[in-house]
Structures are given as structure tokens and as C-alpha cells.
C-alpha positions, -999 to +999 in steps of 0.1 A: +276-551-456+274-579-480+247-599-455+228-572-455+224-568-491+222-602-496+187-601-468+176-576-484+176-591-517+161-625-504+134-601-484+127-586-519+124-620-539+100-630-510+078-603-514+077-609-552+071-642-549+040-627-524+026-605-548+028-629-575+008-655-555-018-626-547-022-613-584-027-653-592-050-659-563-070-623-571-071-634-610-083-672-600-111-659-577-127-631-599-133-654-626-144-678-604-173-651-597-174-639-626-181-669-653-199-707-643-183-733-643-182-771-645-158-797-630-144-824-649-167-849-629-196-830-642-188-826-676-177-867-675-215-874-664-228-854-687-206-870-718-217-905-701-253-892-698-256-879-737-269-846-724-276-822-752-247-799-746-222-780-764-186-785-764-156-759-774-120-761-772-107-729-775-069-738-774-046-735-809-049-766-839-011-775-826-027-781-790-057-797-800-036-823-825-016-833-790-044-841-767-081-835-772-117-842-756-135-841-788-146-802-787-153-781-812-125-763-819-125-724-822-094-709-812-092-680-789-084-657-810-116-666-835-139-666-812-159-637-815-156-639-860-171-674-852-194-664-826-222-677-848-210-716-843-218-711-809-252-726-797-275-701-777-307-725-767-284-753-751-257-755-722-218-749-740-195-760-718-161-739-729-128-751-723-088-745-731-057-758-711-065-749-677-094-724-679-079-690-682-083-687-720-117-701-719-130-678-689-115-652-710-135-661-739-166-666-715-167-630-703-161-617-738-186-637-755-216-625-728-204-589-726-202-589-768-229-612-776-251-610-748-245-648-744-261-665-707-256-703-713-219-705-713-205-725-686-163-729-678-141-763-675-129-753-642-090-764-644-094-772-679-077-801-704-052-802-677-077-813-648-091-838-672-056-857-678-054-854-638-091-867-630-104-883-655-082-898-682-042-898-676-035-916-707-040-881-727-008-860-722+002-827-733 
């Protein structure tokens, strides 16, 4: 008797586990459709290049002050009061901690503001630190 509750309980922790996975896979690949993005190579070149571009952090002061790429910061959850800081005629290459935040700001700012030139930091601060510079930490 005890085995098989014991199965059963590692056969529901598995499918969990499953569903989890799924849920994050579903949520990575709709906003993968659903907003532009940049890699971290990308935006590198076009911080080496000068390109006329726009860059916003949209993580909290306390995460900025650890570890920053030089955005502007508007946090999350002043992003559509500061809406107005945002640059409409240029590329703005959006970005938090690992891109959720930022997509979330993304789709919010087109569907509210009608905004077209927003692009992503696919992976974020945290695929910077990985690919780019590892001296920055978190």
C-alpha cells in the first residue's frame, strides 16, 4: 500500500513538474510572437555602432543600483504614467532582468499607446552578464 501511494505521489510531482515546463514554454513562445526582440549581440553592436536608439530599463531603482547597462530607467509599474519619456520616431530597445517584465511592458505600451517601434532584450540583464559582460552581477 505504501509503494503505491508513494508512485503515485512521484507520478503526480512528474506531471506538475510537466505542466509547469509547458505553461513556461507556452508563456516564452507567445511573447516571442508577440513582441520584437533583440539579442544581446545586437544590441552590443548597436551600442558600439552609436546607432540612434532608445534604451529603457524597466526593472526597480534597488535592481538598477546592483547592476545596470546604462538605460533609462522607468520602472514597470510607471510605465504607462511615463509613457511620454518614451521616444516614438526612433528604435527603443526595452529591457528588465530576463525579458518577461519588459515584453510585458512591450505589449502594454502598443495596445495603450499604439506604440510600433519597441523592440525586446530577448533574455534580458541576465543574458547580458552571460554574453556580453560577466563582470556585472546581480
Amino acid at each position: 500500500m505504501f509503494q503505491s501511494k508513494k508512485r503515485l505521489y512521484k507520478i503526480h510531482v512528474l506531471l506538475l513538474a510537466n505542466s509547469l515546463f509547458s505553461i513556461k514554454f507556452v508563456v516564452q513562445t507567445l511573447t516571442h510572437i508577440m513582441v520584437k526582440e533583440v539579442t544581446v549581440h545586437e544590441l552590443k553592436k548597436m551600442l558600439d555602432e552609436n546607432k540612434d536608439f532608445q534604451l529603457i530599463d524597466v526593472r526597480e531603482e534597488f535592481e538598477y543600483d546592483t547592476a545596470n547597462i546604462g538605460g533609462e530607467l522607468i520602472p514597470l509599474g510607471n510605465i504607462m504614467l511615463e509613457a511620454d519619456k518614451i521616444e516614438k520616431d526612433k528604435q527603443v530597445v526595452i529591457h528588465c532582468r530576463s525579458g518577461a517584465r519588459s515584453a510585458a511592458a512591450i505589449m502594454q505600451l502598443e495596445k495603450e499607446h499604439g506604440f510600433t517601434n519597441l523592440y525586446n532584450l530577448k533574455g534580458g540583464i541576465l543574458a547580458w552578464i552571460a554574453e556580453i559582460d560577466n563582470t556585472l552581477s546581480l
